[in-house]
C-alpha positions in Angstrom: -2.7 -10.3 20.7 -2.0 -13.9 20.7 -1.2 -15.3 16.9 -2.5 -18.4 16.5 -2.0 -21.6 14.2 -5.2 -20.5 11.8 -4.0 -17.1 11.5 -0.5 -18.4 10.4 -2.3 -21.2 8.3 -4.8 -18.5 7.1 -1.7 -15.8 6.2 0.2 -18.3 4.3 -2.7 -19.8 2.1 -3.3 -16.0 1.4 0.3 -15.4 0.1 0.4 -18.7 -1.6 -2.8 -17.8 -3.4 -1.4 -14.1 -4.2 1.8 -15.8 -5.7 -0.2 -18.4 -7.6 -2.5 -15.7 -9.2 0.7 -13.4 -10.1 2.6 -16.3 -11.4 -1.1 -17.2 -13.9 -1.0 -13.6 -14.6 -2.9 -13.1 -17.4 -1.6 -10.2 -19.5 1.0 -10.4 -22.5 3.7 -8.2 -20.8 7.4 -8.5 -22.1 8.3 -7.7 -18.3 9.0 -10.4 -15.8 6.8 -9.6 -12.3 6.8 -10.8 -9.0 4.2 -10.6 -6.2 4.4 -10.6 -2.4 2.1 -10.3 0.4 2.6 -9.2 4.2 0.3 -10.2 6.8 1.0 -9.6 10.5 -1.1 -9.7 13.5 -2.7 -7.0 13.0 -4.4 -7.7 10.4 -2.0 -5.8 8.0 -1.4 -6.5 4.4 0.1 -4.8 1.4 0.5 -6.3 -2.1 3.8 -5.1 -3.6 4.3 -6.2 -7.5 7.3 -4.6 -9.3 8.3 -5.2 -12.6 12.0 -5.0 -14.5 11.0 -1.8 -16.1 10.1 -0.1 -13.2 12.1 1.4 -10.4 14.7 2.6 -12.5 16.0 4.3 -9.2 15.5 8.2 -10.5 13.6 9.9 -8.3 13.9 13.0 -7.0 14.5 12.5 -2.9 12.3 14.3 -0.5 8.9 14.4 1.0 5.6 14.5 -0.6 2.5 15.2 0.7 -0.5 15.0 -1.4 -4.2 13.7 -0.9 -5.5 10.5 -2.1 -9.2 10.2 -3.4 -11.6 7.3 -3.1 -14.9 5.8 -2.6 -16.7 4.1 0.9 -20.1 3.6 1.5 -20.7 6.6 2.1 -19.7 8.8 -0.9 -16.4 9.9 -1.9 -13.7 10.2 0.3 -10.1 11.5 1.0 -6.9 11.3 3.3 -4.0 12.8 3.0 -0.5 11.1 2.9 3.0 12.3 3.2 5.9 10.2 1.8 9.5 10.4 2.2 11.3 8.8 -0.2 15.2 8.5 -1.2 16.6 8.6 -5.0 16.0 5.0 -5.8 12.4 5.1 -4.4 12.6 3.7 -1.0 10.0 4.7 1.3 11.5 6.2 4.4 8.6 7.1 6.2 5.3 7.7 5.6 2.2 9.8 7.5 -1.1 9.5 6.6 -4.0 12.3 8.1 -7.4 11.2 8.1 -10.0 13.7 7.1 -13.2 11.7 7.5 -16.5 12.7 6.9 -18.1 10.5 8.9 -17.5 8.4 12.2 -17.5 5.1 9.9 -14.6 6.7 8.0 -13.1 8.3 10.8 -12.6 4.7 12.5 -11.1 3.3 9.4 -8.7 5.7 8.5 -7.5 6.2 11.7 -6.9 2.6 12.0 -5.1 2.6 8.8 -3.4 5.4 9.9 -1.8 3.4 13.1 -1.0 0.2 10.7 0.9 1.4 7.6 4.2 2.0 8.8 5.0 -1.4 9.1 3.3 -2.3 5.8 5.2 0.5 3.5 8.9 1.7 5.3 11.4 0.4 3.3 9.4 -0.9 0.5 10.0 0.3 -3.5 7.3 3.4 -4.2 6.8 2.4 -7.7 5.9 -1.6 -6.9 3.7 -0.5 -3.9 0.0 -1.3 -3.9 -1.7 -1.5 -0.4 -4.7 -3.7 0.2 -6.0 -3.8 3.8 -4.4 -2.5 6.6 -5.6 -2.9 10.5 -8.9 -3.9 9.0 -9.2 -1.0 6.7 -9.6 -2.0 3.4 -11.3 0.9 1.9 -8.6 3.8 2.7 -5.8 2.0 1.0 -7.5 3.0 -2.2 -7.1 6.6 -1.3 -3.3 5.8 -0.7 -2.8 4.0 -3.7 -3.9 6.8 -6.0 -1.5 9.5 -3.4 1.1 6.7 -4.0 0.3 7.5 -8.0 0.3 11.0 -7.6 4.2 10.8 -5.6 5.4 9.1 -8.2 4.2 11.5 -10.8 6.1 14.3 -8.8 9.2 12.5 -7.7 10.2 10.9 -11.2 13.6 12.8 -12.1 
């Protein structure tokens, strides 16, 4: 896939408007936060905000698998994800298993399932919140709320 000017134009007005909107923020938190978006040519994107309270680095290493709930067109839906993570939070690897319960969903999640490697490995578990990935923006709320539910397990 060839990456063009617009796409590079259209990634970067995306990230400046993500940054813009964090640094506006509009909550009274005590907590400095920072915002930061990563777009490839894929289409892939994942909005990561941490904060100085969180990732206070205890978490107990290993690999979680647990299934994430959320909502598409067609009714409720789920996927399951697997996380590896080390004692200060870092995503090792990650594996997510569709179980669609359609062919729309099946498409999706699969393609979501190909893309968020590169969008998660190596990032901070507690400041991860994915948007779209591969041009699945639907599923990454069903790995947001596993994400939730690792953390809830691996905090030491």
């Amino acid at each position: 896939m060839k990456i063009t000017i617009r796409r590079i134009l259209a990634a970067s007005a995306a990230a400046a408007a993500l940054l813009i909107a964090a640094a506006c923020g509009g909550g009274s938190s005590d907590t400095a936060s920072t915002a930061t978006q990563a777009a490839g040519p894929t289409g892939a994107s994942a909005t990561t905000a941490a904060s100085a309270a969180a990732g206070d680095g205890h978490y107990k290493a290993g690999t979680y698998d647990v299934e994430g709930h959320y909502t598409n067109p067609a009714g409720p839906a789920k996927v399951d994800v697997q996380l590896t993570i080390d004692s200060a939070g870092t995503v090792e690897s990650v594996k997510v298993t569709p179980e669609p319960t359609n062919p729309n969903s099946r498409q999706f999640q699969t393609q979501f399932a190909g893309g968020i490697s590169s969008v998660v490995v190596g990032k901070k578990i507690d400041s991860l919140s994915v948007s779209k990935v591969a041009g699945s923006s639907l599923t990454g709320g069903g790995f947001n709320d596993a994400v939730k539910q690792i953390i809830g397990k691996a905090k030491a």
